[in-house]
LOMI-504570 format. One record per residue (C-alpha): x, y, z; residue number from 1. Coordinates in steps of 0.25 Angstrom, whole numbers, plus 5000, padded with zeros to 4 digits. Layout:
LOMI-504570
    xx    yy    zz  pos
     X     Y     Z  NUM
...
This chain:
LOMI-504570
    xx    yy    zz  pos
  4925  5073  5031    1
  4920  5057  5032    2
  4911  5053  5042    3
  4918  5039  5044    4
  4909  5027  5052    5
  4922  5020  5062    6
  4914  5007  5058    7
  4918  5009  5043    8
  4931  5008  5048    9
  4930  4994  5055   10
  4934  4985  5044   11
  4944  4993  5035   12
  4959  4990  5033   13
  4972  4999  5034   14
  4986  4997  5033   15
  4992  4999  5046   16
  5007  5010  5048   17
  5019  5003  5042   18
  5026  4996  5052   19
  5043  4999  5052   20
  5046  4988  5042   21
  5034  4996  5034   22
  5023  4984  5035   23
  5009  4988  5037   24
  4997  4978  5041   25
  4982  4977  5037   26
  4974  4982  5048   27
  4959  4981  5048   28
  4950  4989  5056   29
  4941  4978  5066   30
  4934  4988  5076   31
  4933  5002  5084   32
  4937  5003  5095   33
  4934  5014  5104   34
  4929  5029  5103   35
  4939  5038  5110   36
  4935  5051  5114   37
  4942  5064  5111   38
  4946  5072  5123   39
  4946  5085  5116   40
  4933  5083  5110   41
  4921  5074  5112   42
  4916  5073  5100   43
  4928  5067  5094   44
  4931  5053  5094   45
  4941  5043  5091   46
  4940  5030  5084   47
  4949  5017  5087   48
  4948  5006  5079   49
  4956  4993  5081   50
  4962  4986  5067   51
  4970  4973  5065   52
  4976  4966  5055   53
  4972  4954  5047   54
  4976  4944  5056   55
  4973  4952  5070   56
  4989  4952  5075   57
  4990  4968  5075   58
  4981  4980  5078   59
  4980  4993  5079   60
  4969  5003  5085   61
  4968  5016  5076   62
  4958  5027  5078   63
  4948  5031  5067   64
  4958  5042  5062   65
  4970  5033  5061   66
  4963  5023  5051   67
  4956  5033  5043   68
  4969  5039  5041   69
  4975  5024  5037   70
  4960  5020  5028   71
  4962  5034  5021   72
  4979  5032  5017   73
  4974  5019  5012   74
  4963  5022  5004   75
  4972  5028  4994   76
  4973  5043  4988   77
  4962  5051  4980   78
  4951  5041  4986   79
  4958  5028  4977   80
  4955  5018  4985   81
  4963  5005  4987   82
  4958  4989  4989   83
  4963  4978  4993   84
  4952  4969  4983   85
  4939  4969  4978   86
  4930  4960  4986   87
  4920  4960  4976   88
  4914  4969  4963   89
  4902  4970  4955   90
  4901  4974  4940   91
  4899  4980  4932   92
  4884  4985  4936   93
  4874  4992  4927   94
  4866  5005  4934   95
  4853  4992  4935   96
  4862  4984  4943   97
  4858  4982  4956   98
  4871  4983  4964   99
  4876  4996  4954  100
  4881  5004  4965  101
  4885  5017  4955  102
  4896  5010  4949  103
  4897  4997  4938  104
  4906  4990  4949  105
  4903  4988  4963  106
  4918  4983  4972  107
């Protein structure tokens, strides 16, 4: 199993439940909230984190769990992953190329 840093969560996007009508929003993860501890166990812990949408008029508080579940239904199937663009690219890139990173493109 992946160990997964809560603050790599901070930042990342998901598509919130379908409303009735089947509508579903943006959300952006802006910050943890709070560790809550397990009862039944001590070591456990539970991670909340707070997530709006683009312009700051709805959001939700989901625990680490929730999202991941969200993150990894997004992601896609058989590790395909999806984007929304491509911000910037380099190459192709020789082996000598300074910023070669293992592959003749960098995205």
């Amino acid at each position: 199993m992946a160990v997964i840093d809560p603050n790599d969560i901070i930042g990342r996007t998901y598509f919130s439940t379908p409303e009735e009508d089947g509508t579903r929003m943006r959300l952006q993860i802006v910050e943890a909230i709070d560790n809550i501890e397990l009862s039944i166990n001590q070591e456990d812990l539970i991670i909340r984190f707070r997530a709006e949408n683009a312009d700051g008029t709805y959001e939700e508080v989901q625990t680490i769990n929730q999202i991941l579940e969200k993150i990894e239904e997004q992601d896609g199937e058989d590790n395909i992953w999806k984007f929304r663009s491509i911000d910037v690219h380099q190459g192709p890139l020789k082996h000598s190329y300074p910023n070669y990173k293992g592959s003749s493109w960098n995205v």
